[in-house]
N, C-alpha and C positions, 0 to 999 in steps of 0.2 A: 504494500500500500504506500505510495506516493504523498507526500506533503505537500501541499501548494505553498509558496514561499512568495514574497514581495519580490519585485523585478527592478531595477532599477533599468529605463530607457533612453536614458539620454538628455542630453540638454535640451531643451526647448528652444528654438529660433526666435527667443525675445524680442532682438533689435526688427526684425522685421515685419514681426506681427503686433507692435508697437508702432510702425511704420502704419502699415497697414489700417490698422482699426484705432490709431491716435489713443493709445493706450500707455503704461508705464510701468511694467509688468519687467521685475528686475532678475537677473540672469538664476535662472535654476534650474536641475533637472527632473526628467519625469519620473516617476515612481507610479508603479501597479501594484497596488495591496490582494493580499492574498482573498480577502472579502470582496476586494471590486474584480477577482477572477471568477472567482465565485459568484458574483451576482450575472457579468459576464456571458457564464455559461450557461446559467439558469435562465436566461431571459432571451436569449439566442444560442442554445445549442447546437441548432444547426450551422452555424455561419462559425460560431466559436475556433474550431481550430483547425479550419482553413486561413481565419482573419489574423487570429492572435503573431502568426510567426512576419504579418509585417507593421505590429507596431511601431517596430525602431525605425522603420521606414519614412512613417507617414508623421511621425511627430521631428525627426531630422529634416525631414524635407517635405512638409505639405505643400501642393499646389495652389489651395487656398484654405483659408480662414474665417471664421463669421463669429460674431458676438450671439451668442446662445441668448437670447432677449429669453424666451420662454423660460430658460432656467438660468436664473442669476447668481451670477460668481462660476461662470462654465466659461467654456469656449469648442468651438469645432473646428477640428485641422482634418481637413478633407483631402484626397489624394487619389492618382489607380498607381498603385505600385507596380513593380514589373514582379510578375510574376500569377497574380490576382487580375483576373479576367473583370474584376467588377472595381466601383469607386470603394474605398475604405473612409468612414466618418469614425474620429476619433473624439469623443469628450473631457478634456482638460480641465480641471479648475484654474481659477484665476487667482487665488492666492496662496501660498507659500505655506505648508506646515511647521510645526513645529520645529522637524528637521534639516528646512528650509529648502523642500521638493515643491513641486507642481505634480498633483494626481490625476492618474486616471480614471474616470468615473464610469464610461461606458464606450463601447466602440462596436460597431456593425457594417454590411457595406449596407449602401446607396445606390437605385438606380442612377442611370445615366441621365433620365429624365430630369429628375429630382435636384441634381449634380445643376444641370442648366436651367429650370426652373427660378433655381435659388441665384443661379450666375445672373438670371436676367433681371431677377428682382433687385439686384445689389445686397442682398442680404450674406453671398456668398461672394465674398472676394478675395482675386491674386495678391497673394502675398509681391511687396515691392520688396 
């Protein structure tokens, strides 16, 4: 039997999705708690562990960004990694824990639809 364990993913691309969404979000990296694997997988099993192997991907390098309005103190780093035939939406908090990480709350893909939907609304935007 297997332990789920916290992850650490990487820096966040601060400067740019500051850039982006006129924010002030200071340099730190991501962290995946062992419970938000767990909620994770429980809420999307199916998608779970085809998505999970390119978090590091899409929080290093999303293609864009949007301020999560509906849930506040989030954000969405959206991406199609290579490898993942579909968009990847990743859910970030916006403020620093205690250990001074950036969490992950939830991650799933996205149609394509959805992807340019949001691209057109302006609600989804290229990171500069």
């Amino acid at each position: 039997m297997s332990t789920i364990k916290a992850l650490d993913l990487g820096q966040l691309p601060v400067e740019a999705i500051n850039r982006t969404l006129n924010m002030e979000l200071n340099a730190g990296s991501v962290k995946i708690s062992a419970a938000a694997q767990v909620h994770a997988k429980s809420r999307h099993a199916d998608d779970f562990g085809r998505c999970f192997p390119y978090l590091v991907q899409i929080i290093a390098n999303p293609l864009y960004v949007r301020d999560d309005f509906r849930n506040d103190g989030k954000i969405e780093l959206v991406g199609n990694p290579v490898g993942l035939e579909e968009w990847l939406l990743v859910a970030v908090t916006i403020s620093l824990d205690a250990n001074g990480c950036y969490n992950v709350v939830s991650f799933y893909p996205i149609s394509e639809g959805k992807v340019i939907k949001r691209r057109e609304s302006s609600h989804l935007r290229r990171l500069i």
